[in-house]
Biotite code that builds the C-alpha atoms (Angstrom):
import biotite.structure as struc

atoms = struc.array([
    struc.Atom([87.254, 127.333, 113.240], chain_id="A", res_id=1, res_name="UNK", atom_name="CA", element="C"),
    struc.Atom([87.297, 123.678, 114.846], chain_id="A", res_id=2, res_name="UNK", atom_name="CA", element="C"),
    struc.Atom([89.966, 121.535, 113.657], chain_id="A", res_id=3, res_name="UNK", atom_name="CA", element="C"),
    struc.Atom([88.531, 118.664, 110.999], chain_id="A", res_id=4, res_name="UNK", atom_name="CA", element="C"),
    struc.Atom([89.949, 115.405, 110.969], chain_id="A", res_id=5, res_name="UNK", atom_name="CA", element="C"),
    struc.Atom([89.143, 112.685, 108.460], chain_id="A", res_id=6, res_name="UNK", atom_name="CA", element="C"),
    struc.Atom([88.208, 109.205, 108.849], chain_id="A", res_id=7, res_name="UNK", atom_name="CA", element="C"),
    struc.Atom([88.002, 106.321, 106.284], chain_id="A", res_id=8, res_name="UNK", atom_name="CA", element="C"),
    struc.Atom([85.781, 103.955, 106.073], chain_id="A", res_id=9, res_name="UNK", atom_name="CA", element="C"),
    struc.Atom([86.360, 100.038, 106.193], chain_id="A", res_id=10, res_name="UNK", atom_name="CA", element="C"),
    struc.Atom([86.767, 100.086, 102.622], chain_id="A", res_id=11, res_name="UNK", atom_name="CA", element="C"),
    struc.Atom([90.086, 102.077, 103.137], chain_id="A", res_id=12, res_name="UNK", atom_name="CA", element="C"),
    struc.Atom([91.469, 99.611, 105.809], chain_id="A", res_id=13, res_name="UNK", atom_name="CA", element="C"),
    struc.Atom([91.132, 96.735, 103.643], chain_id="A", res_id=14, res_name="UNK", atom_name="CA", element="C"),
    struc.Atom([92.984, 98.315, 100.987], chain_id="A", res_id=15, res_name="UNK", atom_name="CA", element="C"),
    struc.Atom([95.479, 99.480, 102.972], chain_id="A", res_id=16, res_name="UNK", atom_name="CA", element="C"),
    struc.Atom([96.436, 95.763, 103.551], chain_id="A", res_id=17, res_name="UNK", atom_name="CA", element="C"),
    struc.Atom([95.517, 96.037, 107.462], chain_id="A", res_id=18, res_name="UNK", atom_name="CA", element="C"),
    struc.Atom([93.631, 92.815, 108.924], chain_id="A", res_id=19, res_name="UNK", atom_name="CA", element="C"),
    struc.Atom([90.601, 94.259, 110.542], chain_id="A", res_id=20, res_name="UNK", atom_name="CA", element="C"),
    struc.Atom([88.766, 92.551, 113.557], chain_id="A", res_id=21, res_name="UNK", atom_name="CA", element="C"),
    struc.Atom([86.059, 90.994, 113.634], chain_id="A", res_id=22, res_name="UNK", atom_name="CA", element="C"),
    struc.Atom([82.882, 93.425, 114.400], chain_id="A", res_id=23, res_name="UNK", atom_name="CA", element="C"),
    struc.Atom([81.865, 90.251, 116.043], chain_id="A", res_id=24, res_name="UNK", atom_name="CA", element="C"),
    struc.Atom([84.560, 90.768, 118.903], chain_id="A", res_id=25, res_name="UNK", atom_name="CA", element="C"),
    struc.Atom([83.377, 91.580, 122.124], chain_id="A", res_id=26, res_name="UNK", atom_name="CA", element="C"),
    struc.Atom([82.859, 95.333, 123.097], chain_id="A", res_id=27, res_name="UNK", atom_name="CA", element="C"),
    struc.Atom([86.129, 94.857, 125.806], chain_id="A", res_id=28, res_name="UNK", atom_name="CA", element="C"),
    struc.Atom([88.426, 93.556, 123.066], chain_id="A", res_id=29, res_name="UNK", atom_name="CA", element="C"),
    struc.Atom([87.116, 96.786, 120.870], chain_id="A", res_id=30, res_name="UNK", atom_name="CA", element="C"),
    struc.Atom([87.793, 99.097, 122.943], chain_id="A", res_id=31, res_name="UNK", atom_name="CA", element="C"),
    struc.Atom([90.985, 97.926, 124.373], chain_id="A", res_id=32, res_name="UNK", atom_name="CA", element="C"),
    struc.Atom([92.370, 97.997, 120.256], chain_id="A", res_id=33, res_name="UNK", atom_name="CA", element="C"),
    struc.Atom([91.085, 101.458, 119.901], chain_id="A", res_id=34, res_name="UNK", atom_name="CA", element="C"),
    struc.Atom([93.300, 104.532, 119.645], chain_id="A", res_id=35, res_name="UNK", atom_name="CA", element="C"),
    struc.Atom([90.571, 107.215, 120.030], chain_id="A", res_id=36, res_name="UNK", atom_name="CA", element="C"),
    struc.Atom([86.870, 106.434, 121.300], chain_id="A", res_id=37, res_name="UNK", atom_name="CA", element="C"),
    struc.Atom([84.525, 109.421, 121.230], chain_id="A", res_id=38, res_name="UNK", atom_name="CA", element="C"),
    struc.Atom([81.372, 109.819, 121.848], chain_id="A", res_id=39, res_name="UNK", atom_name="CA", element="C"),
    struc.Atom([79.040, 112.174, 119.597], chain_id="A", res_id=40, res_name="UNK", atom_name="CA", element="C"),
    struc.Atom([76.122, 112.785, 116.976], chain_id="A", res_id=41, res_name="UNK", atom_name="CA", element="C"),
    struc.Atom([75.644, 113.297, 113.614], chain_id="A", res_id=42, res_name="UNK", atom_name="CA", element="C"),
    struc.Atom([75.419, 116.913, 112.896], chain_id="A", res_id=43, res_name="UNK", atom_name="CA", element="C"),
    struc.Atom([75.679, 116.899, 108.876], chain_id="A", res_id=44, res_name="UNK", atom_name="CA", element="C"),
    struc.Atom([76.238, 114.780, 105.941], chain_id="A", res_id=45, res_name="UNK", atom_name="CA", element="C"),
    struc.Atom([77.055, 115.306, 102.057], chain_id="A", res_id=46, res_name="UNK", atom_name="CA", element="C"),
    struc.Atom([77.892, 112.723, 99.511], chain_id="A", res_id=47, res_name="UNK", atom_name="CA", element="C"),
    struc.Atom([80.863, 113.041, 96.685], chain_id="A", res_id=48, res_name="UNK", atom_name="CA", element="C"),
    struc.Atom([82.316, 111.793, 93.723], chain_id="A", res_id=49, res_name="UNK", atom_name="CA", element="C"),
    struc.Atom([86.273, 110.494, 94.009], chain_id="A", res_id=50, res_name="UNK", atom_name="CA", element="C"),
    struc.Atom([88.415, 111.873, 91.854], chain_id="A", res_id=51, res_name="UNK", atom_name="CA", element="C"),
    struc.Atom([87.613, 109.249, 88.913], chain_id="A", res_id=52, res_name="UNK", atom_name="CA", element="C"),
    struc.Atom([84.042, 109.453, 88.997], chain_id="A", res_id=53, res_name="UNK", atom_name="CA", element="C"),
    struc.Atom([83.482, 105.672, 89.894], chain_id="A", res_id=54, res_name="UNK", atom_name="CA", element="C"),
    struc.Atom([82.431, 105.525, 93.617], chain_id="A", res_id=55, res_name="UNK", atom_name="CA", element="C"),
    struc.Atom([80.454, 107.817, 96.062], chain_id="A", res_id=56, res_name="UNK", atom_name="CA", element="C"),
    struc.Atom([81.502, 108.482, 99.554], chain_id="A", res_id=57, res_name="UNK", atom_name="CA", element="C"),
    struc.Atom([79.973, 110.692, 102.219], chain_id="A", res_id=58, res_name="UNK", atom_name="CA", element="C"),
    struc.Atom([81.419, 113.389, 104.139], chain_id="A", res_id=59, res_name="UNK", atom_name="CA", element="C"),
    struc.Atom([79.942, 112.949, 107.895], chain_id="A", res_id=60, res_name="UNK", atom_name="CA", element="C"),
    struc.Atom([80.332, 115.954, 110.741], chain_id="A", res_id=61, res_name="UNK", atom_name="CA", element="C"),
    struc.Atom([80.081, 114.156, 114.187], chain_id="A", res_id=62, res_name="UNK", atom_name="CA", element="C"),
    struc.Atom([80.045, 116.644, 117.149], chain_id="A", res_id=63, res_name="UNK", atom_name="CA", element="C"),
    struc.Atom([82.233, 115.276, 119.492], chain_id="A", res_id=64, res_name="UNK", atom_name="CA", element="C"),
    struc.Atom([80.730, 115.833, 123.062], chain_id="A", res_id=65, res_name="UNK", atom_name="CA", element="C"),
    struc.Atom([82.894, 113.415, 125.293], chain_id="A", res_id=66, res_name="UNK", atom_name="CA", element="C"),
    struc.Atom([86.218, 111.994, 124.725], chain_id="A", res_id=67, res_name="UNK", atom_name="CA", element="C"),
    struc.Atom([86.923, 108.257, 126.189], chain_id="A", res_id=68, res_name="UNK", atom_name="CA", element="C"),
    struc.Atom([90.125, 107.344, 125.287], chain_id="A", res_id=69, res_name="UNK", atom_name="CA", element="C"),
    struc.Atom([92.012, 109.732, 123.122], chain_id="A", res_id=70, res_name="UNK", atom_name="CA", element="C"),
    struc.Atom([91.521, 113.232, 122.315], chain_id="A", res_id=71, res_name="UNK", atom_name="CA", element="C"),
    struc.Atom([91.012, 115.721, 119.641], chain_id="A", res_id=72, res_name="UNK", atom_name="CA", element="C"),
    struc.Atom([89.078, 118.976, 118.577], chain_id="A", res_id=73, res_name="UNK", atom_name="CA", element="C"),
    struc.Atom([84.629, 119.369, 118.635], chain_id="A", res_id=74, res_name="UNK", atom_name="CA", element="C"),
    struc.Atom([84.128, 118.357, 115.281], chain_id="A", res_id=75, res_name="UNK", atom_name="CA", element="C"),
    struc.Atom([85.170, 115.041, 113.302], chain_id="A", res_id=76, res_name="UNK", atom_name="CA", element="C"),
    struc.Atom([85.221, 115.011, 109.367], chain_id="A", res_id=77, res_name="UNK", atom_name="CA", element="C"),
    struc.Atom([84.078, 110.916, 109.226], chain_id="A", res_id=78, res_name="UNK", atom_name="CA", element="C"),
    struc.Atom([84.186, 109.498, 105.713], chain_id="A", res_id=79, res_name="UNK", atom_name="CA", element="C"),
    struc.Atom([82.719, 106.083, 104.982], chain_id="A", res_id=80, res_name="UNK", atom_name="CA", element="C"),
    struc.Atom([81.705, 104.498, 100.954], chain_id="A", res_id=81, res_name="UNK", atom_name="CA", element="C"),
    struc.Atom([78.843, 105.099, 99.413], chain_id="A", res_id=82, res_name="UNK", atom_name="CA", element="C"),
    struc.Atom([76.358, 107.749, 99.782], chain_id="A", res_id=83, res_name="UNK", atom_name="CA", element="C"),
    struc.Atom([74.181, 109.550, 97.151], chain_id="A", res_id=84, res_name="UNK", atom_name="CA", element="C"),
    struc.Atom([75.158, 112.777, 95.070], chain_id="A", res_id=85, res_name="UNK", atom_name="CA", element="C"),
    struc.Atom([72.338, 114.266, 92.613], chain_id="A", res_id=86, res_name="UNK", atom_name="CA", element="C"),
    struc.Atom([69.954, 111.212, 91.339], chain_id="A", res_id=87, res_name="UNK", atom_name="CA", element="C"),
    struc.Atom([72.598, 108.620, 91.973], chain_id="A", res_id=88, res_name="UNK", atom_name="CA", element="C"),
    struc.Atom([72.888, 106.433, 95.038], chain_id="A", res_id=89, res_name="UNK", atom_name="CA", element="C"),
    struc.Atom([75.770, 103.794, 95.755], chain_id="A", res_id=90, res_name="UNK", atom_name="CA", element="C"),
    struc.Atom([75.058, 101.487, 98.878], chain_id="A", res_id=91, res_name="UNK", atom_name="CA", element="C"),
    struc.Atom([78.028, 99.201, 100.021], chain_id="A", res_id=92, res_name="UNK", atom_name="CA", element="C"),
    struc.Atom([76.484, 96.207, 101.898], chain_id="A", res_id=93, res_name="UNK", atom_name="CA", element="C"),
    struc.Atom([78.938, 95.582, 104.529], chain_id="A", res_id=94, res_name="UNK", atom_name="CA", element="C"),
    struc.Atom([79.474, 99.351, 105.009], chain_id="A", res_id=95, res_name="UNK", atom_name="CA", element="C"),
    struc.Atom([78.182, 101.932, 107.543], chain_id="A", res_id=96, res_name="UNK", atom_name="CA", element="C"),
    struc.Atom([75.683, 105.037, 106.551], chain_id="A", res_id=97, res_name="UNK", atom_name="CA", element="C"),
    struc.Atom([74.647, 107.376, 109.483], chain_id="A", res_id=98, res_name="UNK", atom_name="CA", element="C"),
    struc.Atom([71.880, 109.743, 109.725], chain_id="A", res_id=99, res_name="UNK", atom_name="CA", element="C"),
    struc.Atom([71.733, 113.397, 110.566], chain_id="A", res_id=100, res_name="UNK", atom_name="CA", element="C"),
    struc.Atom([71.039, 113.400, 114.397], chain_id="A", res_id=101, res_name="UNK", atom_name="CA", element="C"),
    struc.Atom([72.228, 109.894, 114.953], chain_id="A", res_id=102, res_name="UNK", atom_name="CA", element="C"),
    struc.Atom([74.231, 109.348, 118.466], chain_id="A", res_id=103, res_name="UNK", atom_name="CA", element="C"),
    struc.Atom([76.864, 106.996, 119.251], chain_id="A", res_id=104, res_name="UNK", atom_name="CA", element="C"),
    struc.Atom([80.340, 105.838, 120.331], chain_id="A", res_id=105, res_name="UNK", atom_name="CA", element="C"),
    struc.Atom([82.760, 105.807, 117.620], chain_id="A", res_id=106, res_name="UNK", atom_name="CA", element="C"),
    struc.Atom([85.811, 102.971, 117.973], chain_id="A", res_id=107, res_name="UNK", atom_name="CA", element="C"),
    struc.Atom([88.770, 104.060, 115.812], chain_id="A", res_id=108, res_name="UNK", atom_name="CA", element="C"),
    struc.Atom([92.527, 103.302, 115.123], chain_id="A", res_id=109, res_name="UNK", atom_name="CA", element="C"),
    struc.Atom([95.232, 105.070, 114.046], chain_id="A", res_id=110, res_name="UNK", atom_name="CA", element="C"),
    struc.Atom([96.624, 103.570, 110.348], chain_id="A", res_id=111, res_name="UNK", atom_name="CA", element="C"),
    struc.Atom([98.454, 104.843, 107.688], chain_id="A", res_id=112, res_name="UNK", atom_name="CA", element="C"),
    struc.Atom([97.082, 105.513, 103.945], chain_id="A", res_id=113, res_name="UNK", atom_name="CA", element="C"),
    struc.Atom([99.261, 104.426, 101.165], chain_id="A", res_id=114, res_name="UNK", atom_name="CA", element="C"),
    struc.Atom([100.777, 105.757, 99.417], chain_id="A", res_id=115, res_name="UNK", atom_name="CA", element="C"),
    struc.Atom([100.103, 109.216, 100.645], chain_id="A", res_id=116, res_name="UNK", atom_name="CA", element="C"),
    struc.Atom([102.000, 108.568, 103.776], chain_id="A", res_id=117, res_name="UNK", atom_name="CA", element="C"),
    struc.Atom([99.467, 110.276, 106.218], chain_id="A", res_id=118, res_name="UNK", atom_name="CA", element="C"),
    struc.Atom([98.628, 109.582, 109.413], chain_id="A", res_id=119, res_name="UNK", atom_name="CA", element="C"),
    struc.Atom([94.560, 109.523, 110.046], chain_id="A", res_id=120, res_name="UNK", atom_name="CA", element="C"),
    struc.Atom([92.016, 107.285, 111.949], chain_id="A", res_id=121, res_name="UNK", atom_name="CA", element="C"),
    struc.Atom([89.859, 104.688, 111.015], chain_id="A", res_id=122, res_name="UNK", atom_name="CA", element="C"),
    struc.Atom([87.056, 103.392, 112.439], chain_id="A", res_id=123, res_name="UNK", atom_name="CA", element="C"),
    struc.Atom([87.085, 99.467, 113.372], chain_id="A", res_id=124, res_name="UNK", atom_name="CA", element="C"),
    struc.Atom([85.253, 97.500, 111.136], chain_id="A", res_id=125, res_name="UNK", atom_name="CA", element="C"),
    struc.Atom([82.648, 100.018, 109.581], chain_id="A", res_id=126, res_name="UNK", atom_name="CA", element="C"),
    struc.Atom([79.415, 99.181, 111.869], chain_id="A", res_id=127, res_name="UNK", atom_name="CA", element="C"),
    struc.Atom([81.698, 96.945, 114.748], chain_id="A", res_id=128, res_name="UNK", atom_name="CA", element="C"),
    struc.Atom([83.108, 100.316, 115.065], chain_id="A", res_id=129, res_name="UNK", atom_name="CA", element="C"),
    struc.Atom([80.005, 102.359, 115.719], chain_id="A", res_id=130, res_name="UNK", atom_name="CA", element="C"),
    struc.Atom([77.405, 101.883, 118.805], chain_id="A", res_id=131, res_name="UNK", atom_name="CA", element="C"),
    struc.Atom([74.169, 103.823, 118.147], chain_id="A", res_id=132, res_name="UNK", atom_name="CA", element="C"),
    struc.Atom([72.531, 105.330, 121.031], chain_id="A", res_id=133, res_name="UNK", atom_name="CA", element="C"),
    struc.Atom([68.893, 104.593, 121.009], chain_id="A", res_id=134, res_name="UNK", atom_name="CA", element="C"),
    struc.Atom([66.733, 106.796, 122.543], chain_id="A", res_id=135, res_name="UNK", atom_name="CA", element="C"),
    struc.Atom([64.654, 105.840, 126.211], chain_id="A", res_id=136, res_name="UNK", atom_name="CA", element="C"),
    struc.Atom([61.454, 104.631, 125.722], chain_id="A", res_id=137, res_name="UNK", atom_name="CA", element="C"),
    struc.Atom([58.797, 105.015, 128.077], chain_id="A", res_id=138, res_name="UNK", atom_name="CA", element="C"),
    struc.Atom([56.723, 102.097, 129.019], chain_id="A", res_id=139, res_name="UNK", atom_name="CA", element="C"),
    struc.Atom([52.689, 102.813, 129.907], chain_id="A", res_id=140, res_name="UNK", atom_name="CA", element="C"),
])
């Protein structure tokens, strides 16, 4: 079984007490603060309650096809706020949702999450972190 990793989303950096970077910031400036960058799609998603029942977050599986700086096992465990579970939906405004199939480059950083005291990866800035791959269009 492929290792999982989990991400937080920017919700988790703030609270950590980290200053994030602007998702503004040029791509160069990105990528040269990155720890890991990965490239990879959106293979499944499934939304959850934390432990207190007051916020939603999603579980998302990215297959990992190419490393870029970094490295790690095939499959990521991303987690980012909000999501839906049953009938309920929570949206965070200055968060990132993907979709199942979605393809991109992920830009993350290593950080540590208080007070648990473990190591994990974040990505930068929720959607500053995350370039989506569009797919070619053909022009007639």
């Amino acid at each position: 079984m492929q290792r999982l990793i989990s991400f937080f989303s920017i919700f988790l950096l703030a609270t950590a007490g980290i200053s994030a970077q602007s998702s503004t910031s040029p791509l160069a400036e990105r990528a040269a603060t990155s720890d890991v960058i990965f490239e990879g799609k959106v293979i499944a998603k499934e939304g959850f309650w934390n432990e207190s029942h007051t916020r939603i977050f999603t579980k998302n599986y990215i297959q990992v096809s190419n490393y870029l700086k970094g490295s790690g096992d095939g499959i990521f465990e991303l987690t980012t706020q909000g999501g839906e579970v049953g009938d309920v939906f929570q949206e965070l405004g200055h968060g990132v949702s993907f979709e199942v199939g979605q393809e991109g480059m992920f830009l993350c950083r290593n950080f540590q999450v208080e007070p648990l005291s473990v190591q994990s990866l974040l990505m930068l800035n929720g959607s500053g972190g995350f370039l989506c791959y569009e797919p070619a269009t053909t022009e007639t």
